[in-house]
N, C-alpha and C positions, 0 to 999 in steps of 0.2 A: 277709166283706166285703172290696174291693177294697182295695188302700193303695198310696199316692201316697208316694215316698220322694225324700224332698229330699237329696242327698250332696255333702256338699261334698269335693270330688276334692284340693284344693291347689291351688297355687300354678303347675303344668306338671308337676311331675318325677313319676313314676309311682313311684319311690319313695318319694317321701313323700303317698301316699295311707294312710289307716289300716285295720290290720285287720281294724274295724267297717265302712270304708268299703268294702271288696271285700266281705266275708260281701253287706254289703246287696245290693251290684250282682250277685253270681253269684244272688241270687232273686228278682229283677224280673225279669220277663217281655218290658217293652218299655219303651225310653229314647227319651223324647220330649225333642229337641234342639232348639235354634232356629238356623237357616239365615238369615244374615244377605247370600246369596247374593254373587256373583263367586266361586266358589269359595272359601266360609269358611275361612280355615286354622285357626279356633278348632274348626269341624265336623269338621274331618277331624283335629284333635289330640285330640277327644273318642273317637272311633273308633278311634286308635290306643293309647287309653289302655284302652279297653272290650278291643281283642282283646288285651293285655297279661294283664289282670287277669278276663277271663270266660272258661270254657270253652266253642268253640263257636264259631258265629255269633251275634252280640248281633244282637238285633230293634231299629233303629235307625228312630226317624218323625222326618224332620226336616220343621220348622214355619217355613214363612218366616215371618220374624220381622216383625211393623208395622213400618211407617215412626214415627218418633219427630218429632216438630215442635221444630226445636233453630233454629227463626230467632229473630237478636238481637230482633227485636219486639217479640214472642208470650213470648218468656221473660227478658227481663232483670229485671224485676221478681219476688220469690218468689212472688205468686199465678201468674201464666204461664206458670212453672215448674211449681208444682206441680201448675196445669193440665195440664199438656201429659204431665208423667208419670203424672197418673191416667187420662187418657185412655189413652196404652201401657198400662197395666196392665190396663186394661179391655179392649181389643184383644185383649192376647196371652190373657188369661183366655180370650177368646170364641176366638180360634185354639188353644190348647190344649185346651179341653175337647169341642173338636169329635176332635182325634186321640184323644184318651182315650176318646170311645165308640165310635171305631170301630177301638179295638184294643184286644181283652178280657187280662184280666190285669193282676195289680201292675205299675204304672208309676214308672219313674225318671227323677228331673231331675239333671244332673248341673253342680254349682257350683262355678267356678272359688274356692279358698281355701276360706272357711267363710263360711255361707250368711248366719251374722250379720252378716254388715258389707255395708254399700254390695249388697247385693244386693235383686233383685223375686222372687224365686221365691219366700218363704214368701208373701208380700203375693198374688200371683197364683194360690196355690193356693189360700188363703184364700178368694179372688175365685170361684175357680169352686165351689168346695164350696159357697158362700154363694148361689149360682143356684139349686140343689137338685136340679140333674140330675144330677147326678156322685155315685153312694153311693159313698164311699169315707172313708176315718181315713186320717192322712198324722203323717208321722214327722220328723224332723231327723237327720243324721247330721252330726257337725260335722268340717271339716276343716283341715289346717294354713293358717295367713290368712298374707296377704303382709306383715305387720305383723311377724309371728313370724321368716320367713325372712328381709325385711330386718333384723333385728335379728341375726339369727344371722348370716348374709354378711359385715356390718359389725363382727361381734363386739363388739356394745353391748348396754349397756340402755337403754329408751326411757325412761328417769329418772331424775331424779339420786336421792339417795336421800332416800324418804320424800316423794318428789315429784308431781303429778299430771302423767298426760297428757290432752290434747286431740286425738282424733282426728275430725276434719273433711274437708270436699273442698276442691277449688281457688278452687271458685266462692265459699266460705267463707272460706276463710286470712285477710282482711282482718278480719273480725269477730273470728278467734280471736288474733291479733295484740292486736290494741285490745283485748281481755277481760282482757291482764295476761298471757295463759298462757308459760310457757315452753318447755316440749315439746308439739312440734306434728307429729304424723304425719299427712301428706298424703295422703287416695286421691282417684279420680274426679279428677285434674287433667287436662283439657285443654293448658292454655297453661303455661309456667313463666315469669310472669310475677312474677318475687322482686327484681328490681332495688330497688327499698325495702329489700330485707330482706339488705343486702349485708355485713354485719356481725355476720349468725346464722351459725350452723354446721350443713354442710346433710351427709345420709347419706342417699344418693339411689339407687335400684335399677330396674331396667327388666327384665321378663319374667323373672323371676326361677324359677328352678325348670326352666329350661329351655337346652338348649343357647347360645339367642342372647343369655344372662342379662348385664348389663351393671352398674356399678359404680360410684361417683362420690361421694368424700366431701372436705369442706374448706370452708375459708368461703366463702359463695355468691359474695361479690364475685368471686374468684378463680377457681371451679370452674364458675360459671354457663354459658359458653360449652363448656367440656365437658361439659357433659351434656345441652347441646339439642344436640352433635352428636351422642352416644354415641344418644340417646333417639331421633335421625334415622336412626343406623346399625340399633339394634335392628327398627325397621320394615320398614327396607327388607330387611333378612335375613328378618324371618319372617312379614311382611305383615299384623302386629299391634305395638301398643305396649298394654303394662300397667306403670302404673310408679306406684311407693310413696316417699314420702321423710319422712325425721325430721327437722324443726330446731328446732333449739335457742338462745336467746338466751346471749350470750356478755355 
């Protein structure tokens, strides 16, 4: 039977992929990417990571990716939300299982960190297995998360001790604030909208894992204006932003 292998790559740095994670990739046959077109630089850092780590020419299908319905309208409420992301998920299910039959052999998806956190791909393979046209078993490989590497950058732990963390997205942070928590690691942020939160202590990281990796810790009052430029500068260098951050109530 065919197998669908989910790998989570890291965080950018081709060093820190594991090596479970190469064994997988040098035995897939074909790495189904999504093309989020203008010339992806996330496409073409996957491709650079694949001829690193595979011998050969890697079989590369890239998949424009759906358009995602991100108007304040349609999603500011969490059902419009969650609307709109089961609709993507239902998309790229139906775009990726069309590349999956017409290119025979194990197929690999390749996930920036580890595929547990803030990611669609186990959700969307699920999606097509669950069609019934796609015979295939699919696997997990798990990768270094940007959780781990901002932690390690910053030379912290993400608690004090004996302490819980709250990891949530941006569009959340308000809720896990008022829930009491005190350690709060941020993905999926859009906006860095923390001027409320000027009196936490923030450990903030941008494309981490990668040459255009950027840096930023101190109380938010203070360091906020440097890290919306730092987090302006890393886009404009690599024509992407991913960015993670820890705060902590003081």
């Amino acid at each position: 039977m065919r197998r669908i292998r989910v790998i989570g790559i890291g965080s950018g740095d081709p060093e820190q992929v594991t090596l479970e994670a190469i064994r997988a990739m040098r035995e897939v046959d074909v790495f189904v990417v999504a093309d989020k077109g203008a010339d992806d630089p996330l496409l073409a850092t996957r491709q650079a990571l694949l001829a690193r780590h595979v011998e050969g020419d890697a079989r590369v299908v890239a998949v424009r990716d759906p358009e995602r319905d991100r108007g304040a309208e349609s999603t500011r409420e969490a059902a419009g939300y969650d609307r709109a992301v089961t609709d993507w998920h239902e998309a790229r299910a139906a775009a990726y299982e069309k590349a999956i039959l017409d290119n025979p052999g194990d197929v690999g998806f390749l996930v920036w960190g580890d595929p547990a956190f803030y990611d669609s791909t186990i959700r969307v393979v699920e999606r097509i297995l669950a069609r019934g046209v796609v015979e295939a078993e699919f696997d997990v490989i798990p990768g270094i998360s940007s959780l781990q590497l901002l932690a390690a950058r910053h030379r912290i732990v993400l608690h004090e001790i004996g302490q819980p963390i709250a990891v949530t997205t941006g569009r959340r942070l308000a809720e896990a604030v008022a829930s009491g928590a005190d350690n709060i690691v941020v993905m999926l942020n859009a906006r860095l909208d923390l001027e409320d939160l000027g009196d936490w202590r923030i450990w903030w990281g941008a494309n981490l894992g990668t040459p255009d990796e950027r840096l930023v810790s101190g109380l938010v009052a203070e360091v906020l204006p440097t890290i919306r430029a730092e987090r302006d500068a890393a886009k404009q260098a690599a024509g992407w932003v991913m960015d993670v951050y820890l705060l902590r109530r003081v």
